[in-house]
PAKE-106655 format. One line per field, with one value per residue (C-alpha): residue number from 1; chain; x, y, z. Coordinates in Angstrom, 1 decimal, decimal comma. Each point is the difference from the previous one (the first is absolute). Example, Ala and Ser with C-alpha at 12.3 -4.5 7.8 and 13.67 -1.06 7.14 Angstrom:
REM PAKE-106655
n [1 / 2]
chain [A / A]
u [12,3 / 1,4]
v [-4,5 / 3,4]
w [7,8 / -0,7]
END
This chain:
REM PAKE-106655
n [1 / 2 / 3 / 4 / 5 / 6 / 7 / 8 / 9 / 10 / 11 / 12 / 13 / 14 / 15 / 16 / 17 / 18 / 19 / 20 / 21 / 22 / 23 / 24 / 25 / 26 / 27 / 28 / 29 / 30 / 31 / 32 / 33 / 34 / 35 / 36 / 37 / 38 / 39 / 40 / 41 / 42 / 43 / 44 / 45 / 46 / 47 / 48 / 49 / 50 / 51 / 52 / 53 / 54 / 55 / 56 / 57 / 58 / 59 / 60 / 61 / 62 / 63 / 64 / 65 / 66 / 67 / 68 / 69 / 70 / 71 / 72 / 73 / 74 / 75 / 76 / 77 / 78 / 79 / 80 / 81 / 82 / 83 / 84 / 85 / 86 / 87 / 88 / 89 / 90 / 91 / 92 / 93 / 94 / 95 / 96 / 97 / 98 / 99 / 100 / 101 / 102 / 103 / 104 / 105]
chain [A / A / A / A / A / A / A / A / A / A / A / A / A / A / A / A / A / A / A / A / A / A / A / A / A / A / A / A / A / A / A / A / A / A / A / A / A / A / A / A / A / A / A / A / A / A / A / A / A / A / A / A / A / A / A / A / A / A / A / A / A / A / A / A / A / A / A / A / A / A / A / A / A / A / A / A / A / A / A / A / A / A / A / A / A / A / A / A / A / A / A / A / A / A / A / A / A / A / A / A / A / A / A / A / A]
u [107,8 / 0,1 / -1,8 / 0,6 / 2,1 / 2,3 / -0,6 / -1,0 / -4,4 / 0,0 / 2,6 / -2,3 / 1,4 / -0,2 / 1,2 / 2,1 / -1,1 / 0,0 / 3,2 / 0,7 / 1,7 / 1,2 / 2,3 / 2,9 / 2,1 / 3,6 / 3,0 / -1,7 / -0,7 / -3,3 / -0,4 / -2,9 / -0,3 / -2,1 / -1,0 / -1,6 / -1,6 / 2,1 / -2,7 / -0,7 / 2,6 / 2,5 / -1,7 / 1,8 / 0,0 / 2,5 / 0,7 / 1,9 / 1,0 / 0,7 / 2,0 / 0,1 / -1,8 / 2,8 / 0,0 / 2,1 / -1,5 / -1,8 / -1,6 / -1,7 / -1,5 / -1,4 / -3,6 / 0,4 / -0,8 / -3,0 / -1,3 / -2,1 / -0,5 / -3,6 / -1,5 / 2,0 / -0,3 / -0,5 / 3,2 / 1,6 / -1,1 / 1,1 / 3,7 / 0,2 / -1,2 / 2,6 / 2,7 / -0,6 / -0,1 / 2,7 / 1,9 / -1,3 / 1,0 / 3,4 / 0,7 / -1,2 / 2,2 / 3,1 / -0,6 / -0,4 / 3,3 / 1,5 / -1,4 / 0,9 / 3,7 / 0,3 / -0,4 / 2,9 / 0,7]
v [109,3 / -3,6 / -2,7 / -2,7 / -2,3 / 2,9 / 0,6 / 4,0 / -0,3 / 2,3 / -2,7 / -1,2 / -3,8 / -2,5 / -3,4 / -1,3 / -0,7 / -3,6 / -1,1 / -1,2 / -3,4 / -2,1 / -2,6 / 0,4 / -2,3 / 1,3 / -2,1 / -2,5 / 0,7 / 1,0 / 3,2 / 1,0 / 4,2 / 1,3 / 3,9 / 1,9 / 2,6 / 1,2 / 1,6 / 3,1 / 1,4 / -1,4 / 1,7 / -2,6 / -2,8 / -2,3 / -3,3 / -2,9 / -2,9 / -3,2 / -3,4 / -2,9 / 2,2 / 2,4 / 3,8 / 0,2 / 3,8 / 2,7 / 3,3 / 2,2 / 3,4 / 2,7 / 1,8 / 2,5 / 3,8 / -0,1 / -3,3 / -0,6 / -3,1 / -0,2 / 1,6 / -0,9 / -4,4 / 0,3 / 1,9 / -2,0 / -3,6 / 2,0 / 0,9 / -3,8 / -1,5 / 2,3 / -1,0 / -3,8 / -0,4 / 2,4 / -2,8 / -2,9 / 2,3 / 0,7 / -3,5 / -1,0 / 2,2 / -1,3 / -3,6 / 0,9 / 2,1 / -3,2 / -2,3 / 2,3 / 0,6 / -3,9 / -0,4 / -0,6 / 2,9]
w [123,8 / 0,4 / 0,3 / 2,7 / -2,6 / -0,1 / -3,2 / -1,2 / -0,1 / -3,6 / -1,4 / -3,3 / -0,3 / -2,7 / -0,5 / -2,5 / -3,7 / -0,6 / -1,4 / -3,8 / -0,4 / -3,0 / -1,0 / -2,7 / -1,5 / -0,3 / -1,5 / 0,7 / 3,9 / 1,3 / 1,6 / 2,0 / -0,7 / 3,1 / 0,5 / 3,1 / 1,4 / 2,6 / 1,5 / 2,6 / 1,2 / -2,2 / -3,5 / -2,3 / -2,5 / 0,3 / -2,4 / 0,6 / -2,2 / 1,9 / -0,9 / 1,5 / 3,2 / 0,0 / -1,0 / -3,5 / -0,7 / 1,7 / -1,3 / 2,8 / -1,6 / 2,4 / -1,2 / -2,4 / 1,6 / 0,4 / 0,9 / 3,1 / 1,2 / 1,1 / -3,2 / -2,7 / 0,0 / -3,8 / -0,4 / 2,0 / -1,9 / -3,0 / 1,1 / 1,4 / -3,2 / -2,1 / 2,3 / 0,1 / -4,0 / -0,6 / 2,4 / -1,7 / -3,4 / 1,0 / 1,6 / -4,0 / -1,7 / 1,7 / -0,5 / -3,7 / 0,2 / 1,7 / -2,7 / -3,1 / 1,8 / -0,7 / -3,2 / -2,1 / -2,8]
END
């Protein structure tokens, strides 16, 4: 059945976690790191890391099996908080791996 909207009436909605956002310094540029909620129907997190305003990486990551939506917001904060530092870790380790990779034997 559906409702007037067109939309299915037994269709349990949510709307999007509030998104996680922090600031990085990266060889010397600042990046801004920014994850989401994709929210209902999409099911996925997705993190992007911005310079200058522009996209310079993207992760998106569908729930695990599993995961509903509308009653599982504290899962969900917890798979968005692991994604955004494990970003923020990885963009880290490479500016260390760029910094070490410069140093003169």
């Amino acid at each position: 059945m559906e409702s007037s909207g067109g939309t299915p009436k037994n269709t349990a909605f949510a709307f999007p976690v509030s998104g996680l956002n922090d600031n990085v310094e990266f060889m010397g540029k600042q990046l801004h790191v920014q994850t989401e909620d994709a929210g209902f129907p999409n099911t996925r997190i997705v993190t992007h890391v911005f310079c200058k305003g522009r996209v310079v990486l993207s992760r998106k990551s569908d729930y695990p099996p599993g995961i509903r939506h509308g009653g599982n917001m504290d899962k969900i904060r917890e798979l968005m908080h692991s994604q955004h530092l494990q970003i923020i870790q990885e963009l880290r380790n490479k500016q260390a791996e760029i910094l070490d990779s410069r140093k003169i034997p």
